[in-house]
KEMI-125450 format. One line per 10 residues: their letters; for each residue x, y, z of C-alpha. Coordinates in Angstrom, 1 decimal, padded with zeros to 4 digits. Layout:
residues N
a) X,Y,Z ~ ... .
***
This chain:
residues 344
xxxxxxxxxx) -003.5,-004.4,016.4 ~ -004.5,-006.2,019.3 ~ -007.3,-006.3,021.6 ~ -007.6,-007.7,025.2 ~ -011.0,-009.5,026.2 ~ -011.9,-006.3,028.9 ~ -011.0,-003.4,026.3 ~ -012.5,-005.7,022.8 ~ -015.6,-004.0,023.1 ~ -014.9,-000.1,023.5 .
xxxxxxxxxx) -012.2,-000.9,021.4 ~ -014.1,-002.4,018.4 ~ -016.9,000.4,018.9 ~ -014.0,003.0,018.0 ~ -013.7,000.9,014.7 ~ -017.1,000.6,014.1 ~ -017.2,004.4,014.8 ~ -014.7,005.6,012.5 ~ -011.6,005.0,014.7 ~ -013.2,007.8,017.0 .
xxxxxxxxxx) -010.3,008.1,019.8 ~ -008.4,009.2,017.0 ~ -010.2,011.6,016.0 ~ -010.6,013.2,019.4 ~ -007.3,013.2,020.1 ~ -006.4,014.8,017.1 ~ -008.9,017.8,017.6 ~ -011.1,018.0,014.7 ~ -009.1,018.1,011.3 ~ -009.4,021.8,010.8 .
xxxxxxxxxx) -009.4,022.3,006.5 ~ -006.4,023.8,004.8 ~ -008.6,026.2,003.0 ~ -012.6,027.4,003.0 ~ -013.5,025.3,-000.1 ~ -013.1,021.9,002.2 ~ -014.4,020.3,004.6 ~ -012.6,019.2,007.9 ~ -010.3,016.3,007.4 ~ -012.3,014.0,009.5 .
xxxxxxxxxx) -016.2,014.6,008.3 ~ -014.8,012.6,004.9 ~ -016.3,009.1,005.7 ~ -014.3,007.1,003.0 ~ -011.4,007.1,000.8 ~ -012.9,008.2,-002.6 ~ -014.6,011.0,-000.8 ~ -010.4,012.4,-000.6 ~ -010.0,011.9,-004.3 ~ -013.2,014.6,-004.9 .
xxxxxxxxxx) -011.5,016.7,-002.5 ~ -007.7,017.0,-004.3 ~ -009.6,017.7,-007.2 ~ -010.4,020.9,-005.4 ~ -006.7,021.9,-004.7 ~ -005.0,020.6,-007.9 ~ -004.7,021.8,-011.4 ~ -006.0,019.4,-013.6 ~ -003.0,017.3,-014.6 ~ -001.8,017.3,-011.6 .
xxxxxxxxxx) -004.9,015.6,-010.6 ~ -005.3,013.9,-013.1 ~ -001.6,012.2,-012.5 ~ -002.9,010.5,-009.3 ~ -006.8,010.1,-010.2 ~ -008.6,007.3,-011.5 ~ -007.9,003.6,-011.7 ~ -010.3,000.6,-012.8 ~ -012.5,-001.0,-010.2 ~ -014.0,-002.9,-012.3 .
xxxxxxxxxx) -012.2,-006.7,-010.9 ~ -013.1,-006.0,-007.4 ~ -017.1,-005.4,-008.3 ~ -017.0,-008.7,-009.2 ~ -016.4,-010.2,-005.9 ~ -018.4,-010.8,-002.9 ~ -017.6,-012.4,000.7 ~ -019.0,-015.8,002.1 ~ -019.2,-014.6,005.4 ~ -018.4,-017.0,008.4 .
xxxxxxxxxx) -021.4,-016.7,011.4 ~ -021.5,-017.4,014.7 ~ -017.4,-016.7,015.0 ~ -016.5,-014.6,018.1 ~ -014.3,-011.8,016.3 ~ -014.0,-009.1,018.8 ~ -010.3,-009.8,019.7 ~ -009.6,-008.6,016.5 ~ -005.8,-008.6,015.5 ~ -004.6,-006.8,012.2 .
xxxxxxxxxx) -000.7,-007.4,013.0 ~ 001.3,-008.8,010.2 ~ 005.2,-009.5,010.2 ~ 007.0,-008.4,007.2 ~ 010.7,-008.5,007.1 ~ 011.2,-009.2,010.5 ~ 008.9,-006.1,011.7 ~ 005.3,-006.2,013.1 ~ 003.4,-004.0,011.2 ~ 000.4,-002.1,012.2 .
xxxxxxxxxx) -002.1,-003.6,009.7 ~ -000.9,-004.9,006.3 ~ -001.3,-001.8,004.7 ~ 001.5,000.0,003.1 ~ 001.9,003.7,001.7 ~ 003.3,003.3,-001.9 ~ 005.9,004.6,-004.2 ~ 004.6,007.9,-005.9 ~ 007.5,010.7,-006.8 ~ 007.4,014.2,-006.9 .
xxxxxxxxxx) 005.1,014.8,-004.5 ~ 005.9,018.4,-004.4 ~ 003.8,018.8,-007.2 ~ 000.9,018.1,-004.5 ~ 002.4,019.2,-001.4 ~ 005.0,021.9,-000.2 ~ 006.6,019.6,002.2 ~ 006.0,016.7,000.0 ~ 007.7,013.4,001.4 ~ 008.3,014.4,004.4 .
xxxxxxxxxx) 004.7,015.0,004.9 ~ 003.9,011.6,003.5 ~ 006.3,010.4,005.9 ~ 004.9,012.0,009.0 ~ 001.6,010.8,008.1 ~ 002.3,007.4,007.5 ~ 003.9,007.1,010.8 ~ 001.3,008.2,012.6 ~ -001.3,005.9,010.9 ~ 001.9,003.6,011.9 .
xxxxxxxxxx) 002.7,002.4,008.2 ~ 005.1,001.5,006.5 ~ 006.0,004.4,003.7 ~ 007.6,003.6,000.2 ~ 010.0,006.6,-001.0 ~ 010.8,006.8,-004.6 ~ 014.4,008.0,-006.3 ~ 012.2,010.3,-007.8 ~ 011.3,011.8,-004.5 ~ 011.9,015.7,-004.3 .
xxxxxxxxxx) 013.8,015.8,-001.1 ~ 016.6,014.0,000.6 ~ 016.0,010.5,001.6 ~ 017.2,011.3,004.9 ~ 015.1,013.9,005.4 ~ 011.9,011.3,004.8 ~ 013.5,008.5,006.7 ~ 014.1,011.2,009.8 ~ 010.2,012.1,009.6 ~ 008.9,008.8,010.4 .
xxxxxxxxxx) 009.0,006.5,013.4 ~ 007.9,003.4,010.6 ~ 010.2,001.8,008.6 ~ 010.8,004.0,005.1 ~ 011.7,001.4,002.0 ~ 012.9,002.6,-001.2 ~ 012.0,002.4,-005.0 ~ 013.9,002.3,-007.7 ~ 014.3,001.4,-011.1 ~ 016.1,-001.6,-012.8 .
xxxxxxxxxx) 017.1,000.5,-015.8 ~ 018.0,003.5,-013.8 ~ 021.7,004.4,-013.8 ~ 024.4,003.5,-011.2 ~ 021.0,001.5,-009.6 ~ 023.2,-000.3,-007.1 ~ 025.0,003.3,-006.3 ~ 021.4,004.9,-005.5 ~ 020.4,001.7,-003.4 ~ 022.9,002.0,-001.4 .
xxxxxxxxxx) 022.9,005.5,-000.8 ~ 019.4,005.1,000.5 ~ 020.0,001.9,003.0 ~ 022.8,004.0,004.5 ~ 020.4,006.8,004.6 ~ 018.3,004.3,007.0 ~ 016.2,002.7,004.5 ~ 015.1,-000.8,005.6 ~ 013.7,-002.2,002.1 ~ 014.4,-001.6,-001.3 .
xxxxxxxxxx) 011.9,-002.2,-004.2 ~ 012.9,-002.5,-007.7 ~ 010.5,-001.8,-010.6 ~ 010.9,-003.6,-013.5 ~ 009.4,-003.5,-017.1 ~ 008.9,000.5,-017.1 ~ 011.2,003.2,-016.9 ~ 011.1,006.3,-014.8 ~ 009.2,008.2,-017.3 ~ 006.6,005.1,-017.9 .
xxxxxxxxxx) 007.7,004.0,-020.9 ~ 008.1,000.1,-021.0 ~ 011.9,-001.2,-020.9 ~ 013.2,-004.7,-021.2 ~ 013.4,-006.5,-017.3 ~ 017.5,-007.7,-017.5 ~ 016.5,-010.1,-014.3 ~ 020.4,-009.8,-013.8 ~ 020.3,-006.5,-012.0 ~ 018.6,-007.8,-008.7 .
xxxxxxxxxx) 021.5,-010.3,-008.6 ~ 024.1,-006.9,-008.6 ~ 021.6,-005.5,-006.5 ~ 021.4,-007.9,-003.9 ~ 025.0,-007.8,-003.8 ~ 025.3,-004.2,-003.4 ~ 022.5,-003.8,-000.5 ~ 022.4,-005.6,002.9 ~ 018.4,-005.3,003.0 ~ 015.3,-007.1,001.3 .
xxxxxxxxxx) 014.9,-006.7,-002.4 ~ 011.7,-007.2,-003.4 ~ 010.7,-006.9,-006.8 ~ 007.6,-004.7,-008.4 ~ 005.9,-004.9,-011.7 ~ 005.1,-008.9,-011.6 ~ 002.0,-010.0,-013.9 ~ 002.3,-013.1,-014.3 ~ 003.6,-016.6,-012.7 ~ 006.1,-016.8,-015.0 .
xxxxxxxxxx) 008.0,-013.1,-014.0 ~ 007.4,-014.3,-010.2 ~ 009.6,-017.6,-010.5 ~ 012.6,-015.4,-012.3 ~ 012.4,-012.8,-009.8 ~ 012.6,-015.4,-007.4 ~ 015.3,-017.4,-009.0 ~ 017.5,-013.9,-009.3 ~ 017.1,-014.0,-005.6 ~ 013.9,-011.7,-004.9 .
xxxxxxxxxx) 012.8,-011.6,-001.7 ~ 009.3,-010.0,-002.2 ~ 007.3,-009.6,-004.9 ~ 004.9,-007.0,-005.7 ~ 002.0,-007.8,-008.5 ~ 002.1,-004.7,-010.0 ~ 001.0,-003.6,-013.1 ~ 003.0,-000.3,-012.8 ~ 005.8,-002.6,-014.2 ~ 004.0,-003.4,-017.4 .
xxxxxxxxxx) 004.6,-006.9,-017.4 ~ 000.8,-007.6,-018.6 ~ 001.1,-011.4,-020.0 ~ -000.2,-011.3,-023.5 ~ -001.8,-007.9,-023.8 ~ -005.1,-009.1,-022.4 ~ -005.9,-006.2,-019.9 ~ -005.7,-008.3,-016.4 ~ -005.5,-006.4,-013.1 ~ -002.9,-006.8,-010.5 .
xxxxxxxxxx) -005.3,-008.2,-008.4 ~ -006.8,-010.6,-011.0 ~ -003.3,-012.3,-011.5 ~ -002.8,-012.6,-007.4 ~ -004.1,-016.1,-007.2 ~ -001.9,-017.2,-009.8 ~ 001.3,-015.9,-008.1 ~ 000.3,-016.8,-005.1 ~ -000.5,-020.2,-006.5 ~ 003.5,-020.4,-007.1 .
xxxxxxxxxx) 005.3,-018.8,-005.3 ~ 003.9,-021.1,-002.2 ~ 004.4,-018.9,000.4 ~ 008.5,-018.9,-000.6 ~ 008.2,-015.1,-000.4 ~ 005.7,-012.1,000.4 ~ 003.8,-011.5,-001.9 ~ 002.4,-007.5,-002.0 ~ -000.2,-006.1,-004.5 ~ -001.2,-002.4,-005.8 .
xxxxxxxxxx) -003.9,-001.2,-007.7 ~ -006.9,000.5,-007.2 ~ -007.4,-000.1,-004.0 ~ -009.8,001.9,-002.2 ~ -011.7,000.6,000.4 ~ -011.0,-001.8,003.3 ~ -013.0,-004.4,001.5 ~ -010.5,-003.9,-001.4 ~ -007.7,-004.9,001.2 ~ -009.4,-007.9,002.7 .
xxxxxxxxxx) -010.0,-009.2,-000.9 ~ -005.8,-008.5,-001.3 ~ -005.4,-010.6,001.5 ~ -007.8,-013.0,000.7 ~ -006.3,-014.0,-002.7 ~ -003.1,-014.8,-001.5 ~ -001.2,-011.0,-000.7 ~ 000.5,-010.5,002.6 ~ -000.1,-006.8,002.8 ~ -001.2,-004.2,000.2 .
xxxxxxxxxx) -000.1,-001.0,-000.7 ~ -002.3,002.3,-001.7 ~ -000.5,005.3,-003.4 ~ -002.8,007.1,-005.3 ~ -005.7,007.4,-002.0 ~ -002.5,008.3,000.1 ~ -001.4,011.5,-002.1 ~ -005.1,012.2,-002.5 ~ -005.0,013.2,001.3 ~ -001.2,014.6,001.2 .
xxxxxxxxxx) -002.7,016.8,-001.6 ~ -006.0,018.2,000.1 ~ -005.0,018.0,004.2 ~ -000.8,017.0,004.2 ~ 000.2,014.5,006.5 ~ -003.2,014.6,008.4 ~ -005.0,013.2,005.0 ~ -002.4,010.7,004.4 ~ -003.2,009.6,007.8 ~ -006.7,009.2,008.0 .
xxxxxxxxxx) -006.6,008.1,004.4 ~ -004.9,004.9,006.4 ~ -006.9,005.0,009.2 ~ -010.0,004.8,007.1 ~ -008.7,002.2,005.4 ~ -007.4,000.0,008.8 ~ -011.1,000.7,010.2 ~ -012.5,-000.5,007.0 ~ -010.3,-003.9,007.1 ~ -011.3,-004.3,010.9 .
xxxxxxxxxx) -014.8,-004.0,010.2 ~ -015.0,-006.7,007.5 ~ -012.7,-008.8,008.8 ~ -015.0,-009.2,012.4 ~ -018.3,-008.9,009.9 ~ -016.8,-011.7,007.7 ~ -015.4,-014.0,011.4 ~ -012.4,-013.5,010.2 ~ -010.9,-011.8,013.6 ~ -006.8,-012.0,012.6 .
xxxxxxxxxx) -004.6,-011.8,009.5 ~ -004.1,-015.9,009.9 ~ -007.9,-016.7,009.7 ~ -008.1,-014.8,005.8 ~ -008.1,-017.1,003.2 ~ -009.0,-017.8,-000.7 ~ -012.7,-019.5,000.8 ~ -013.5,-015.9,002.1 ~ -013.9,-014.2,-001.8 ~ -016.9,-015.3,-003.6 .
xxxx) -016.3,-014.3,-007.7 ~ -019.4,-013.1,-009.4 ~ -019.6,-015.0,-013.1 ~ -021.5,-012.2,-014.9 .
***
């Protein structure tokens, strides 16, 4: 995202304003039913979780609610003053494409359960908040059906334990899928499964894309993904690969990867993630870009693709906002000085 020194202003004021020239261009948000409120009167992401409450049966809302928040209360910013920051640029390279902002749509299946047209409709509004969307071989529709939905690049999840894994990769990269992201340490059905590090070696030879591995908790798991020839990591929790049963947080053991892995590889996180703060903290501790699922299929659930898109937006406005507030104008200038930790 980048601004030129005559537009910065009106520009940054659309941030500032809730990404505004959006929302007029998009006419409004009209609500899917009487019992909500037009898409674009909800001012921040957990606002959308209160609102698929509305729509959804309880487990199904309870599948996709809740999440701890309680790592990220502990952190503050030491802002930088007197740092022009209205040139603001969000653009980050990832695998050879410039994305948007670093924020990614993540893996979530069955989204039927929350929306009739499911994927697809994640897909269309990920690609209009132009992001990057993570599809899932538990998705209810055809992965060429999501991939043809989206102008963004689609990457896809699977399992390490999964059958014929190699087989379903490379389906999905010939259905135009430009990523693949292998979970590790949990099966499909969230029980916890023993990582054989050997299948991103046989996937890497079946699959001419980036394998990036999910589920990494500690340094350790990083270097062996890595080693196995890993070319992303995401600290993940999902994968339940929690070092030594002691309850850490994706985003508590990001400095530590980080730490390790150098800059060798991109490093993404997930987990409770909910606010553009939330992001710039990601960012700050050492993850190229983050990835949301649960806020994403919050909007999918109450609004379809227009929640999943200004469920992003939100969340770029957010990141923009504290990034200029903090003088951090562009991706390059966040670093591990920005995140002040709160000893209490």
């Amino acid at each position: 995202m980048k601004f030129d020194k005559r537009e910065s202003q009106k520009q940054f004021a659309a941030f500032m304003a809730n990404s505004q020239l959006a929302q007029t261009a998009r006419g409004g948000g009209a609500p899917p039913n009487d019992r909500l409120a037009p898409v674009l009167e909800l001012v921040n992401v957990p606002e959308f979780e209160s609102t698929a409450k509305l729509v959804l049966s309880p487990d199904r809302f309870n599948a996709i609610s809740g999440g701890s928040r309680a790592s990220f209360d502990k952190m503050t910013f030491r802002q930088r003053l007197m740092v022009y920051a209205m040139d603001l640029d969000l653009t980050t390279t990832l695998f050879g494409h410039e994305m948007f902002a670093p924020i990614i749509v993540g893996p979530v299946s069955g989204q039927q359960n929350l929306h009739a047209d499911g994927e697809v409709e994640t897909a269309r509004g990920s690609s209009a908040a132009k992001a990057i969307m993570v599809a899932t071989s538990g998705s209810d529709q055809a992965i060429g059906e999501v991939v043809a939905a989206s102008n963004e690049p689609v990457w896809y999840q699977v399992y390490a334990d999964a059958p014929a894994v190699e087989d379903d990769a490379s389906r999905a990269v010939s259905g135009g899928c430009q990523t693949v992201c292998v979970t590790v340490g949990v099966s499909s059905d969230h029980t916890p499964s023993a990582t054989d590090w050997e299948v991103i070696d046989r996937l890497n030879q079946a699959i001419n894309v980036p394998l990036i591995v999910k589920g990494i908790m500690s340094s350790r798991d990083a270097q062996a993904a890595i080693e196995h020839g890993a070319q992303g990591l995401v600290v993940s929790s999902h994968g339940g690969l929690i070092s030594g049963g002691d309850g850490a947080l994706p985003i508590d053991v990001l400095p530590a990867v980080a730490d390790i892995v150098d800059g060798e590889v991109p490093i993404l996180v997930d987990g409770s993630f909910r606010r553009g703060t939330d992001v710039l903290k990601g960012l700050a501790l050492g993850a190229t870009a983050v990835m949301v699922a649960r806020p994403a299929m919050w909007g999918l659930a109450a609004y379809g693709a227009e929640g999943v898109q200004t469920v992003i937006e939100i969340l770029q406005t957010e990141l923009a906002r504290n990034m200029a507030a903090s003088g951090r104008p562009t991706i390059a200038t966040i670093d591990r000085s920005l995140v002040r930790f709160d000893s209490r």
